[in-house]
C-alpha positions as CSV (number, residue, x, y, z in Angstrom):
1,X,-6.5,7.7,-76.3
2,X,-4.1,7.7,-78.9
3,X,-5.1,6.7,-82.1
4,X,-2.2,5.0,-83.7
5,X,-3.3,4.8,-87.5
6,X,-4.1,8.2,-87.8
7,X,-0.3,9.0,-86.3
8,X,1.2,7.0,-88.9
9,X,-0.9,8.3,-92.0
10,X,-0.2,12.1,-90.6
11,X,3.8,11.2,-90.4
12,X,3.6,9.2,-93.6
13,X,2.6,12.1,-95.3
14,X,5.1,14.1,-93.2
15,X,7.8,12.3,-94.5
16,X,6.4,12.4,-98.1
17,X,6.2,15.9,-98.3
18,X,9.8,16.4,-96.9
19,X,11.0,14.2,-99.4
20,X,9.6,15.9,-102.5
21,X,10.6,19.0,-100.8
22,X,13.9,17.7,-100.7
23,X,13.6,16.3,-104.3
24,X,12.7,19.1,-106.3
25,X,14.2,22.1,-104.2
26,X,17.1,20.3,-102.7
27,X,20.3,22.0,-101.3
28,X,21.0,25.2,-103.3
29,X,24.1,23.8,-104.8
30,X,22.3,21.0,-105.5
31,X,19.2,22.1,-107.2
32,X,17.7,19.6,-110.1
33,X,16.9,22.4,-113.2
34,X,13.0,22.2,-113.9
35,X,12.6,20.9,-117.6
36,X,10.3,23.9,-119.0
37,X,11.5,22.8,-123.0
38,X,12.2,26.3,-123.4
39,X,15.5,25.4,-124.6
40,X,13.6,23.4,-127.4
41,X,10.8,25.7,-128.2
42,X,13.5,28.5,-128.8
43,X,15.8,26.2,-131.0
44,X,12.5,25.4,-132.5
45,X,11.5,28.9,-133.9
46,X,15.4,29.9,-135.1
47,X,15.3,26.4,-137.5
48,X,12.1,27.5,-138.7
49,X,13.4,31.1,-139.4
50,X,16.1,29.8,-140.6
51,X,13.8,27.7,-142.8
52,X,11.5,30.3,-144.4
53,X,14.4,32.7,-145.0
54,X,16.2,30.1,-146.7
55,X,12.8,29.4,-148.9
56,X,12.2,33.1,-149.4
57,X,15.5,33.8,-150.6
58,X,15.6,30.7,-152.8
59,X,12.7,31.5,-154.4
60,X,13.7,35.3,-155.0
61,X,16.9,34.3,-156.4
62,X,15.3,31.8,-159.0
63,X,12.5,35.1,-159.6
64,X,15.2,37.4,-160.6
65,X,17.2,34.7,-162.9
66,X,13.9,34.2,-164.6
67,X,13.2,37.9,-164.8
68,X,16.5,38.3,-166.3
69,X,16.1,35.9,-168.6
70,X,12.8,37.3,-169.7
71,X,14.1,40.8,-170.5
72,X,17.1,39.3,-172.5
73,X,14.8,37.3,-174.8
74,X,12.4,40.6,-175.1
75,X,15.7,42.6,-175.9
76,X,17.1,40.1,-178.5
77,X,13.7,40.2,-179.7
78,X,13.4,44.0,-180.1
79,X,17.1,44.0,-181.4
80,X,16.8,41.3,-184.3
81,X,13.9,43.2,-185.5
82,X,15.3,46.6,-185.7
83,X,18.9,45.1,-187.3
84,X,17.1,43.4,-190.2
85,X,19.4,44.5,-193.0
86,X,17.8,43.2,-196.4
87,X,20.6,43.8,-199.3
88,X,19.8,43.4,-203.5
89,X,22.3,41.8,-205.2
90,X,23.8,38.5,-206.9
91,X,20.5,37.9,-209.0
92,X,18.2,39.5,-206.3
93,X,16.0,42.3,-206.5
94,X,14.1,43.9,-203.3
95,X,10.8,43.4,-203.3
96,X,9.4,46.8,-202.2
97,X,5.9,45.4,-201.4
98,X,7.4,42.9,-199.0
99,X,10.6,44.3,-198.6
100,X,12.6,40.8,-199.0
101,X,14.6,39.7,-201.8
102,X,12.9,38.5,-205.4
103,X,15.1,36.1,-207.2
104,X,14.8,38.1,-210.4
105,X,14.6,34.0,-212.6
106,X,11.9,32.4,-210.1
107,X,9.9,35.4,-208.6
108,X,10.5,33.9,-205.1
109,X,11.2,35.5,-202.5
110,X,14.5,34.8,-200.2
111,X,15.6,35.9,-197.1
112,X,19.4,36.7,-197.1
113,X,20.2,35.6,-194.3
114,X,19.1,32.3,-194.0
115,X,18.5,31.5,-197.6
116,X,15.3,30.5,-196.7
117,X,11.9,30.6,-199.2
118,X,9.9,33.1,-197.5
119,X,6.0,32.5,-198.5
120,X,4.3,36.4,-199.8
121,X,1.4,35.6,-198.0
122,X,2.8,35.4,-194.7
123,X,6.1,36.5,-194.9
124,X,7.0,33.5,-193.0
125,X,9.6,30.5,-194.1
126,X,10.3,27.4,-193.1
127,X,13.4,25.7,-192.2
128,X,14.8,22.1,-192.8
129,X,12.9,20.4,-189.6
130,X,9.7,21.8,-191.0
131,X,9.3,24.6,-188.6
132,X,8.0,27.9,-189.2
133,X,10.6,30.8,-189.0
134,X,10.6,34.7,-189.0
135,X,13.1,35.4,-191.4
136,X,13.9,38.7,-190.1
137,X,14.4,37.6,-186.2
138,X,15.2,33.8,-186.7
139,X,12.4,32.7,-184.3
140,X,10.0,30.2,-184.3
141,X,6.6,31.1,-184.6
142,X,3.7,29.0,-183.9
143,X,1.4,29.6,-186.3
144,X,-1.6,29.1,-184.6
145,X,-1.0,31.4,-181.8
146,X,1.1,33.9,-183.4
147,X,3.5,33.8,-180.2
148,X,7.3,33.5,-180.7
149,X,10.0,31.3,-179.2
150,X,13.8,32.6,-179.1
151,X,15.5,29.4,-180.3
152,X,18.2,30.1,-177.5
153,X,16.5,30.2,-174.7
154,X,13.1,28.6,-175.7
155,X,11.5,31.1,-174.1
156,X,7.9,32.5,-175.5
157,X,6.9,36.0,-175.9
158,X,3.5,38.0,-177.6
159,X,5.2,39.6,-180.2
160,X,1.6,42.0,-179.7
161,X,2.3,43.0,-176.0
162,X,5.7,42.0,-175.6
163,X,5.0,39.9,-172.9
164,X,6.9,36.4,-171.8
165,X,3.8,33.5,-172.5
166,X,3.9,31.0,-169.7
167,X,2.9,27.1,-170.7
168,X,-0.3,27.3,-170.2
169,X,-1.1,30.3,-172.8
170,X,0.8,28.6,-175.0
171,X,-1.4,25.3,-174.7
172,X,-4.4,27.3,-174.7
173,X,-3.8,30.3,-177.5
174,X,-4.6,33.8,-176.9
């Protein structure tokens, strides 16, 4: 006897399996790609390449502009205090214990090139906004600390260790 579901399930599924055969291999001219996202996954990796390099060169860019920076403020530094040329004259004596000028009518002494009052027991002056200034480089200097700043560039160096002070040591002291 014939049994008549069990023909129809066995050519239902016949016909099913023909179909997707047909469906995903098809003719080979008429193939349909399989989507694998390889296409995406590569793209993927190149914009994130793409995106580090981009950072790491950024940041190495902004490093050596710093650096350079730095050494120009250590090198004005080192310059302004080897080209300190203190001159007697007009009513001005050099002090040979300090080595600055002594206004021979006062006793003070001034630096001659900013006309500045330079205190004897620091050997410091200070300017019109109240700051305190090394006469012979024309930094500020922060008392406290001892560390100066290069009115230029504002940046901060240890006059001890020659070393560029970040914000932080300069909150903090040495």
């Amino acid at each position: 006897m014939i049994d008549y579901d069990q023909t129809l399930i066995e050519s239902t599924r016949t016909h099913r399996d023909r179909l997707n055969a047909a469906f995903v291999h098809g003719a080979q001219t008429d193939r349909r790609p399989v989507n694998t996202n390889l296409k995406r996954l590569t793209g993927s990796v190149i914009l994130g390449a793409v995106a580090c390099a981009v950072c790491l060169g950024t940041g190495f860019v902004l490093n050596t502009i710093q650096t350079q920076k730095e050494t120009a403020a250590i090198t004005a530094f080192r310059q302004v205090i080897a080209a300190n040329p203190i001159r007697p004259g007009d009513g001005l004596v050099e002090d040979e214990a300090t080595g600055y000028l002594r206004e021979t009518r006062t006793g003070r002494l001034i630096d001659p090139r900013t006309g500045f009052v330079v205190d004897p027991a620091t050997g410091l002056a200070t300017d019109p906004e109240g700051r305190t200034v090394d006469p012979r480089t024309s930094w500020y200097v922060d008392p406290a600390t001892g560390y100066y700043t290069d009115p230029a560039t504002g940046i901060t160096i240890d006059p001890d260790t020659l070393d560029v002070v970040d914000a932080a040591e300069k909150e903090g002291g040495r």
